[in-house]
C-alpha positions in Angstrom: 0.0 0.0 0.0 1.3 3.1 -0.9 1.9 5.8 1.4 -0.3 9.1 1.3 1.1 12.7 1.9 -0.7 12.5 5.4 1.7 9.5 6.5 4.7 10.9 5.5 3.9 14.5 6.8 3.6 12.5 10.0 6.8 10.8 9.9 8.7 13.4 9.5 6.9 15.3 12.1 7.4 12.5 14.3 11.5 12.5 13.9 11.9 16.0 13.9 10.1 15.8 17.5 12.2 12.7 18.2 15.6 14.2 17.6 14.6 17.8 19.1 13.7 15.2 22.5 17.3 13.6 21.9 18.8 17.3 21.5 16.8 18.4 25.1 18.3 15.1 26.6 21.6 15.0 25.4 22.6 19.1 25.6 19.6 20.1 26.8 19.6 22.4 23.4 15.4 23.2 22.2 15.9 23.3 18.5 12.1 24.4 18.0 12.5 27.1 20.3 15.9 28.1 18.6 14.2 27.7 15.6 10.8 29.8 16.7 12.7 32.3 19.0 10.1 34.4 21.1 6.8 33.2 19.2 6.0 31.3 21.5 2.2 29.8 20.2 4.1 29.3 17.2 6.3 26.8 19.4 3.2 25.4 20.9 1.7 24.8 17.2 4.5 22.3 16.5 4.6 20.4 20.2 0.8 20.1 19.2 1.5 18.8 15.7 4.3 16.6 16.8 2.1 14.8 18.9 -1.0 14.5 16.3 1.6 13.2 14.1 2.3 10.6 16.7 -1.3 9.7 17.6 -2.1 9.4 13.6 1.3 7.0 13.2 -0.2 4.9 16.2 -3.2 4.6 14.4 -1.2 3.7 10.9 0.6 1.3 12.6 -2.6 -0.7 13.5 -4.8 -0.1 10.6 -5.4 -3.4 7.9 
């Protein structure tokens, strides 16, 4: 089955969360909020898509 824009929009969204998690850990270095500086519900916006992303790739990963 071939993979729609949706799923890959959501993988990537799901690594870039997964190694800005890794970057926190490891150097405790926020790349979003590098990234996003001040605008702050812009930051929000992508903690908030990062986890749809990871809801919807549960939901791919169980799907026929």
């Amino acid at each position: 089955m071939a993979k729609s824009w949706l799923d890959w929009l959501a993988l990537v969204l799901v690594i870039v969360g997964g190694l800005n998690w890794g970057l926190v850990g490891l150097f405790k270095f926020d790349l979003v909020a590098t990234i996003f500086g001040s605008i702050s519900w812009l930051q929000n916006l992508v903690y908030i898509l990062v986890g749809l992303a990871a809801l919807y790739l549960i939901y791919y990963a169980y799907k026929k």
